[in-house]
SEDOGU-592499 format. One record per residue (C-alpha): x, y, z; residue in three letters. Coordinates in steps of 0.02 Angstrom, whole numbers, plus 50000, padded with zeros to 5 digits. Example, Ala and Ser with C-alpha at 12.3 -4.5 7.8 and 13.67 -1.06 7.14 Angstrom:
REM residues 2
506154977550390ALA506844994750357SER
END
This chain:
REM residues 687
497995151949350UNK499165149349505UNK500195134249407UNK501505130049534UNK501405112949503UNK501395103749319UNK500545088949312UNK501355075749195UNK499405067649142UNK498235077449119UNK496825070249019UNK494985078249017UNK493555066748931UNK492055073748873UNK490745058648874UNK489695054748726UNK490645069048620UNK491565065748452UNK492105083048469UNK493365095548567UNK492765108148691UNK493375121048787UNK492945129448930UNK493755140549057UNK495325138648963UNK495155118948962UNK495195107448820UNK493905092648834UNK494045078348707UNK492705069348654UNK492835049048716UNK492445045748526UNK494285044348494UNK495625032348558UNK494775034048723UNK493025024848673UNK492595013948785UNK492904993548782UNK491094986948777UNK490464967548762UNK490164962148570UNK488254969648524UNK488034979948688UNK488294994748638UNK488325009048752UNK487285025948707UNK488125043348662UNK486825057048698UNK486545074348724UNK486045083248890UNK483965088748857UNK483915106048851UNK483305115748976UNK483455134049068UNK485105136049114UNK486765135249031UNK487645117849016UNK489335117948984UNK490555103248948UNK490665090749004UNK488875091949063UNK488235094148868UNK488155074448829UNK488565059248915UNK488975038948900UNK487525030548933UNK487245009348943UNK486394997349019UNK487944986948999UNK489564984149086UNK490844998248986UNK492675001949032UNK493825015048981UNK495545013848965UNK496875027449022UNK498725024448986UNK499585035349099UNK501375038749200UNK501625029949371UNK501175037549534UNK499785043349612UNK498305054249505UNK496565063349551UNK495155053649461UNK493595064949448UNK491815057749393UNK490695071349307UNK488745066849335UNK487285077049270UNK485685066949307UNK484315067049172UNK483195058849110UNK484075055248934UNK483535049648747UNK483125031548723UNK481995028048866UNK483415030949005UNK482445037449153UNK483085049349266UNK482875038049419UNK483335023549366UNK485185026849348UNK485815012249506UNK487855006549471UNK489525002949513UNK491255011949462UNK492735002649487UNK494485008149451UNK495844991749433UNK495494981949601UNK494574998849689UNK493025000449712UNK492555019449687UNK490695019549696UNK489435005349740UNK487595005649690UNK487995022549651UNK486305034049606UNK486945051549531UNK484905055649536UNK484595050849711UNK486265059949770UNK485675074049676UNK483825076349746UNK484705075649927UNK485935087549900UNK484945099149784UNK486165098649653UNK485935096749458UNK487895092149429UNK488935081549549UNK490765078949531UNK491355063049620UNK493525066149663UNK494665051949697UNK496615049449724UNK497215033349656UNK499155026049630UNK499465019449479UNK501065006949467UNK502335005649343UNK501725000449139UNK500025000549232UNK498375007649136UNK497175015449228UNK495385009049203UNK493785014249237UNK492315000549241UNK490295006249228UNK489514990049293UNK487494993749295UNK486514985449426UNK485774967849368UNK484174962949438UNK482774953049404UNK481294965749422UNK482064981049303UNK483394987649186UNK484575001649286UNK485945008849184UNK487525017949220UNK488125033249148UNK489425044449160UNK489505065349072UNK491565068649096UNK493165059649189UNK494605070249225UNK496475061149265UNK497715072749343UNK499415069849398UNK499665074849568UNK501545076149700UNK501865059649773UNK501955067049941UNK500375079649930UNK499125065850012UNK499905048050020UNK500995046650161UNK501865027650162UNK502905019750310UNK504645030450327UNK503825045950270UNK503725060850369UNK502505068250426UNK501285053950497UNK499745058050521UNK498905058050686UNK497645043050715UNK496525050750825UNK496135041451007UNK497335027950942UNK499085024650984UNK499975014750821UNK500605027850689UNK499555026950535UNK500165027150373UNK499275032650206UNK500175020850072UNK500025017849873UNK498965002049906UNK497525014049951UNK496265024649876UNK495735038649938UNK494015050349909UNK493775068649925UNK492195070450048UNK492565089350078UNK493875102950010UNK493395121350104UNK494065135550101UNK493965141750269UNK493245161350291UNK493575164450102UNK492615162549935UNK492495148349815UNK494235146249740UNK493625141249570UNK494895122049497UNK495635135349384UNK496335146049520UNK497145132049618UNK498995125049613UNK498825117249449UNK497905100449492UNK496245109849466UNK495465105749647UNK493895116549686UNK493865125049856UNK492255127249921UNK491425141550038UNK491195135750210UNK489565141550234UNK488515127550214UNK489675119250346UNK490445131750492UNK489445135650656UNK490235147550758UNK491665159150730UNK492075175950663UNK492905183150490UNK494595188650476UNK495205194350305UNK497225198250269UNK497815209850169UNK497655206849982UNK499635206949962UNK500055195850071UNK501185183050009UNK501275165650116UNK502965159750141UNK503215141050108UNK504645134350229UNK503695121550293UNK502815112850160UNK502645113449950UNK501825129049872UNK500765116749783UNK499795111849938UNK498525124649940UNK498275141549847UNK498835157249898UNK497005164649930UNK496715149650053UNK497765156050172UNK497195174950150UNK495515172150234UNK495345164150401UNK493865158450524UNK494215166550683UNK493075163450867UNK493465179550952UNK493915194150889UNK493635212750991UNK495545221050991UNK496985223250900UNK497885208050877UNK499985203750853UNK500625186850877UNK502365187550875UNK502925170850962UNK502315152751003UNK501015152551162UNK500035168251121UNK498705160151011UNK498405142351081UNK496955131051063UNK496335113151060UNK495645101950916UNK494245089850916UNK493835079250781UNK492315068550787UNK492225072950949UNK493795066251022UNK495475073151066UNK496515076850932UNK497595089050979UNK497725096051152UNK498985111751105UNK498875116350949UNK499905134050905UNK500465136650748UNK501975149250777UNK502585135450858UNK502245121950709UNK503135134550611UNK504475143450697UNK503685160050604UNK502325168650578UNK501725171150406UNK502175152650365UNK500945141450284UNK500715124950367UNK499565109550377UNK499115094650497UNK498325078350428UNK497215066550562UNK496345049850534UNK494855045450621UNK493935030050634UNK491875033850592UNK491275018550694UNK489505010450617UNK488055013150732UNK487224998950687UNK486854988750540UNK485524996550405UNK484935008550574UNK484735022250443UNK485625034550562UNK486695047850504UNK488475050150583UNK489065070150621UNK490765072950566UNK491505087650659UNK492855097950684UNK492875108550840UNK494355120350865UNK494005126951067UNK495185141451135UNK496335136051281UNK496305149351427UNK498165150351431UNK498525159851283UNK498815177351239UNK497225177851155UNK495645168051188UNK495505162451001UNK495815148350853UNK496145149650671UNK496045138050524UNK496125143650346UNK495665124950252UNK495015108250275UNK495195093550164UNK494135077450209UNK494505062150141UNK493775044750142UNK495135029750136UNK494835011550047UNK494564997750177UNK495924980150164UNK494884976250016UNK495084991749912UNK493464998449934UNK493035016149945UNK490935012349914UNK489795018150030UNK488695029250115UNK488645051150059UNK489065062350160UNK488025077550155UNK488255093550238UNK487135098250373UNK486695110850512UNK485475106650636UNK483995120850635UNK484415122350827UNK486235127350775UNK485605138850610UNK484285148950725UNK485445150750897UNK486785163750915UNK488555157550890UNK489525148551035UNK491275150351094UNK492155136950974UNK492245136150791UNK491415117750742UNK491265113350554UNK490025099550521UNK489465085150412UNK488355071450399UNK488605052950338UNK487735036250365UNK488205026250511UNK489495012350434UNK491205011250463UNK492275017450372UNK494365025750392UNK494415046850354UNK495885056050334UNK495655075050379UNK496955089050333UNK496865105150423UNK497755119650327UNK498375133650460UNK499185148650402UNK499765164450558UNK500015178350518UNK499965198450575UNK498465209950562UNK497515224650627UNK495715225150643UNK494825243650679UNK493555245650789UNK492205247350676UNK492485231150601UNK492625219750765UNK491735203650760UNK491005194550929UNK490665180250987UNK489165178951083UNK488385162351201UNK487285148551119UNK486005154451253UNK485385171351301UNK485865169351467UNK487555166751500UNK488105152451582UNK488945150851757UNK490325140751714UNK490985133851891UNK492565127051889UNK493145108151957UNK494115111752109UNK494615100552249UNK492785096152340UNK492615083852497UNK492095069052442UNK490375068952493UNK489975084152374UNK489665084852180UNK490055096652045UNK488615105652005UNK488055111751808UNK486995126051758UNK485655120251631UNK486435134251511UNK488275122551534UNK487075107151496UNK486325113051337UNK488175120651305UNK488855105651342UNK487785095051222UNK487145106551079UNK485355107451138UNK485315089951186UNK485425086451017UNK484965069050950UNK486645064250858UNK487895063951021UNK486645050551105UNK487755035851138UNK486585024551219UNK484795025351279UNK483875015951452UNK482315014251532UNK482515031451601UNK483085041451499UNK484575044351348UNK486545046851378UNK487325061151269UNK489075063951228UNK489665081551310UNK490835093951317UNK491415105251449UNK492735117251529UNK493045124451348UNK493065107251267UNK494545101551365UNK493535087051436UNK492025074451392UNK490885070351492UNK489395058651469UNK487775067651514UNK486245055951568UNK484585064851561UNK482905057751625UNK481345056551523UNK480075071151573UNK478965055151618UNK480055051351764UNK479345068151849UNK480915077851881UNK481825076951747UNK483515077551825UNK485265076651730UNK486555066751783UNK488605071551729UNK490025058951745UNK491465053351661UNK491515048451479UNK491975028551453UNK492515030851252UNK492595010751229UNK490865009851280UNK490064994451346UNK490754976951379UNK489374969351282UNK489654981651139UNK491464968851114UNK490834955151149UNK489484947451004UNK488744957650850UNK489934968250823UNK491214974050715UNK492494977450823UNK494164969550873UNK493904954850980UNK494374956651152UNK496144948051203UNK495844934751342UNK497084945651465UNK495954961751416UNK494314949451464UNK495154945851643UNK495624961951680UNK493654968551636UNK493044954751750UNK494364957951907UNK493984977151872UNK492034975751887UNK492064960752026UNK493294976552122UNK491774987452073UNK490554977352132UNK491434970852293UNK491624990152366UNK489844993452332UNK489564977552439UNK490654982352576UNK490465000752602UNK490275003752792UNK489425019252787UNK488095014752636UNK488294997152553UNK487184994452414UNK486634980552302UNK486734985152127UNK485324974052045UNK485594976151859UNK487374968651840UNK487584963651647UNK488774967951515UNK487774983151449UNK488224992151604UNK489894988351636UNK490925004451545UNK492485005951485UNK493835019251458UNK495135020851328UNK496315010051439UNK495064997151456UNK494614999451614UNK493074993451682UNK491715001951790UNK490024995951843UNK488675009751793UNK486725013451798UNK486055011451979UNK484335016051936UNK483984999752011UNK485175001352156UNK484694998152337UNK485665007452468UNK485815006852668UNK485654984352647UNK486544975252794UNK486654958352793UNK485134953352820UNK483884949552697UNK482464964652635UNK480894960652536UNK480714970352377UNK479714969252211UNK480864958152095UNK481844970351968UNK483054967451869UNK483674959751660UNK482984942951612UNK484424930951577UNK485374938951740UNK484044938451868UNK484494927752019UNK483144912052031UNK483284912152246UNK482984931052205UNK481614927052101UNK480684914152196UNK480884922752371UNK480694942152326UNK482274942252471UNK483684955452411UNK485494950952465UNK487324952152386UNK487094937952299UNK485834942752183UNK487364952952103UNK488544938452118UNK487394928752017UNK487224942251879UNK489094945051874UNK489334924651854UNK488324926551708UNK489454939751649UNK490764930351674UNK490024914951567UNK489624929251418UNK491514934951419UNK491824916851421UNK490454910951264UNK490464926651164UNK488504924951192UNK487014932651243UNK486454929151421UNK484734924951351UNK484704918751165UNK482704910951123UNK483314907450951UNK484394891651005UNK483844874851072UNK482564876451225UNK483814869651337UNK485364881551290UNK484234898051292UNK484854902851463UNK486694904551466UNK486934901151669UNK486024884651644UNK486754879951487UNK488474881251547UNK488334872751718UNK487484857151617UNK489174858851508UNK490174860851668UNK489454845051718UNK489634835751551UNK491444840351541UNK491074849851381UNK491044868351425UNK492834873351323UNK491454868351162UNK490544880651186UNK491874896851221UNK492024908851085UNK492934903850957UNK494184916950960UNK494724911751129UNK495044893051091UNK496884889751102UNK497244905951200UNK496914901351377UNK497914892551505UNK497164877051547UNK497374881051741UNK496794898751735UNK495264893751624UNK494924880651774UNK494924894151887UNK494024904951801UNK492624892051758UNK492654888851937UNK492414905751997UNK491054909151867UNK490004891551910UNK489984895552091UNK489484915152065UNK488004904051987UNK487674890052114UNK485754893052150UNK486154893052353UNK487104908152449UNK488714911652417UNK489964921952517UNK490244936952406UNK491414943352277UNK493084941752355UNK
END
């Protein structure tokens, strides 16, 4: 055992067991002992052996706590913060306790570890017939630690909870937790406020790899018994690199506790065809995406570390936004390391990862698996030029910490033994670099960039869909910039693709009403407006081609990460309109269509002034521009809010966030502007 660190508790609980046990060199106790469970007067939980079967159970997997009552355990233990691990084996157990209808909660103190927690169902999806559930928890001074079973309660059948082992180990203060004044903070990734990790959260281990090497078994790590697992089942892309058996990491940087030696001996590497020596910082460089977005632009680990040969890691929190309520969509989790071209060598290395999910405000840490997965059209297709590691989870929101364990180092690599990378495609693409073009030409793509560019055009980077066809999230030049990627429906005829620039806030209307996100200030509601009425106003103007957008509404006005606002989709667009009026078949959104537009079939400017007034009345409301579930007369937002206007009552009926937050004189301007973009007779333009 590599037992650089001590820990102070170390307590191992074999469920259901009146005995002692050991295995591996590990002493489980039995929980009937000083550590039974506190139960409710005459519910009595169950203490029963695993059924036997085929294989080989060992503890703590041999017998288990079993109840269809609430039952709590009670640790006394030193302050600071310990790893809590859960030990499930699902079965279907003496007594009548079905295999599948195990359905409960596990709370520890005022966390919430698991909710409606099924060991069977998590089982059958991960093809698994034991489950260990880790989590890092702080426990304050003459604290206990307990651990609640709380089965679910309903009125239409009897779930229980159960539980086979629980393991409490001391861990470093400073190996995960990182609170305000410590050093180093970890990156929070496509935000700019530092991000602390303090003692008032819990934490859950999602993933622990071992990147390029062999399962390191909890036995063979630094003494707080972590398991680190093979990649395999998660990596896409990428070459092996072994070091040589004695090589001994030096720890200058950070604690020899972080990781184990044989972490650091093994290492994913994306290309791989000559002898290698990195001596100094710039030689290997490369650039880090997690969850798709920029986490680190130069990452070179000679430089993190002054040396080679110096163990090092990097921790980065991510936001995993929720797709939609109950949409039943899964969220990718990735980590793309892509090789920069200015380096020495056209490669990246990693030697561990550590995922970890983070308690929301209200200390909980329940929710959705996260599974790993590779998509068929990754496991059939040769490798591509990036090293990606990849998991699944359901679409809800939740905070996840990621640690990234680098380690450089020297080596020599014969001939015979060279590993290459080869293109996701057969053919290889014809990568055409963005240099300075007149203005009237585009940037053209390859298909093989395309499919590059979007991993087969595959269905988990869609971020929206239209009439025509779905948007995709892509990557190009090497991963050094995204790009959304629009491609039409085969209905349309052709086809085609369409590549422009990446908006990561999304749509107005995606801040505006049902969501979860941070409401929108009333300064960063202004600017939108002023940015999409500039938008909107060139389009109108342009000498050579002016053109009348006809599907102005909050769904297609974009934003970037500085909240800047640009009017998209001109599937509907007109182009080559003067001033005078053209007859056209009526197109356009209900709830924004102009009613002169309507009524006379004539196409001018103003049917977009009237759609961006009834932006402007949504930014306003916090409302949908059609809504039938109201009162008849306030389905229409334009009308609605002109008949307000007129009463005198229209600050009733503005979000509620923005009450109290607008200058009375600019919100009579602004109401102004918006009423008149809506005044059913012709209007002189956005200006």
């Amino acid at each position: 055992m590599n037992s650089t660190y001590t820990p102070v508790d170390d307590i191992k609980l074999d469920c259901g067991s009146d005995g002692i046990s050991k295995e591996d060199g590990r002493e489980w106790t039995g929980d009937n002992s000083k550590y039974f469970p506190q139960e409710e007067e005459n519910l009595k939980s169950n203490s029963t052996k695993l059924p036997k079967g085929g294989t080989v159970i060992k503890a703590p997997y041999t017998t288990a706590r079993i109840s269809y009552y609430q039952f709590t355990y009670v640790f006394p233990v030193t302050l600071g913060p310990k790893f809590v691990r859960l030990f499930f084996s699902p079965a279907s157990y003496d007594s009548g306790f079905e295999r599948s209808t195990d359905f409960f909660t596990v709370k520890a103190g005022s966390f919430t570890l698991l909710k409606n927690f099924s060991a069977s169902r998590l089982a059958n999806s991960s093809h698994e017939t034991e489950l260990v559930k880790e989590f890092c928890i702080n426990v304050k001074k003459n604290q206990k630690l307990n651990l609640t079973f709380i089965p679910l309660s309903t009125t239409f059948g009897n779930f229980y909870a159960f539980i086979n082992g629980i393991e409490i180990v001391s861990m470093p203060e400073d190996l995960y937790y990182r609170p305000e004044g410590q050093s180093p903070t970890p990156i929070y990734v496509s935000q700019s406020p530092q991000f602390y990790i303090n003692y008032s959260m819990a934490l859950e281990m999602v993933f622990r790899l071992n990147v390029g090497g062999g399962l390191i078994s909890p036995m063979d790590d630094t003494g707080m018994f972590r398991e680190w697992s093979q990649d395999i089942d998660f990596f896409y892309g990428g070459g092996l690199v072994h070091h040589r058996p004695s090589l001994k990491p030096q720890f200058s940087k950070i604690p020899n506790y972080t990781a184990p030696n044989d972490v650091y001996r093994s290492a994913r590497l994306h290309f791989c065809e000559t002898d290698i020596n990195v001596n100094s910082s710039g030689e290997r460089r490369f650039t880090i995406y997690i969850d798709y977005q920029l986490a680190e632009l130069d990452a070179d680990v000679v430089f993190w570390t002054d040396y080679r040969d110096t163990a090092f890691y990097k921790d980065y929190v991510v936001m995993i936004q929720a797709k939609g309520v109950d949409d039943g969509k899964k969220h990718i989790l990735s980590i793309d390391l892509h090789p920069r071209n200015d380096g020495t060598f056209y490669d990246a290395i990693l030697n561990g990862v550590e995922v970890f999910k983070l308690s929301n405000k209200d200390g909980n840490l329940a929710g959705p698996e996260m599974l790993p997965f590779l998509p068929p059209s990754m496991a059939n297709e040769s490798k591509p030029k990036k090293m990606t590691f990849i998991a699944i989870g359901s679409g809800v929101g939740f905070l996840v910490v990621i640690t990234l364990v680098c380690y450089m180092v020297l080596w020599k690599l014969s001939k015979t033994n060279r590993w290459l990378w080869h293109d996701l495609y057969k053919e290889k693409s014809t990568r055409t670099k963005f240099l300075s073009l007149p203005e009237e030409l585009c940037r053209h793509f390859s298909l093989d960039e395309i499919k590059t560019a979007t991993l087969n055009f595959h269905k988990e980077l869609i971020i929206g869909r239209g009439g025509f066809g779905d948007v995709y999230k892509g990557f190009i030049d090497d991963g050094t910039m995204t790009v959304a990627i629009k491609r039409l429906k085969p209905e349309s005829g052709q086809e085609m693709i369409l590549v422009y620039e990446y908006m990561r806030n999304g749509t107005l209307n995606d801040h505006l009403y049902g969501t979860n996100n941070i409401p929108l200030t009333w300064n960063q509601r202004l600017e939108i407006c002023i940015g999409a009425a500039c938008g909107l106003h060139y389009l109108h103007t342009c000498k050579k081609n002016p053109i009348i957008h006809r599907d102005v509404k909050t769904t297609n006005i974009l934003l970037d990460e500085k909240w800047m606002s640009k009017v998209s989709d001109f599937g509907l667009s007109k182009m080559g309109l003067d001033q005078t009026p053209v007859s056209t078949i009526v197109k356009g959104t209900m709830g924004y269509l102009d009613p002169d537009y309507a009524r006379r079939q004539q196409l001018t400017e103003k049917t977009d002034v009237y759609s961006f007034g009834v932006v402007m009345f949504e930014v306003l409301c916090g409302r949908k521009a059609l809504n039938s579930k109201l009162d008849q007369e306030q389905w229409h937002l334009a009308t609605w809010a002109r008949k307000c206007i007129e009463k005198g009552t229209i600050n009733q009926i503005i979000d509620s966030y923005l009450k109290g937050k607008i200058a009375p004189e600019c919100f009579k301007v602004y109401v102004q502007v918006a009423e008149s973009c809506v005044r059913d007779q012709v209007f002189n333009g956005l200006r």
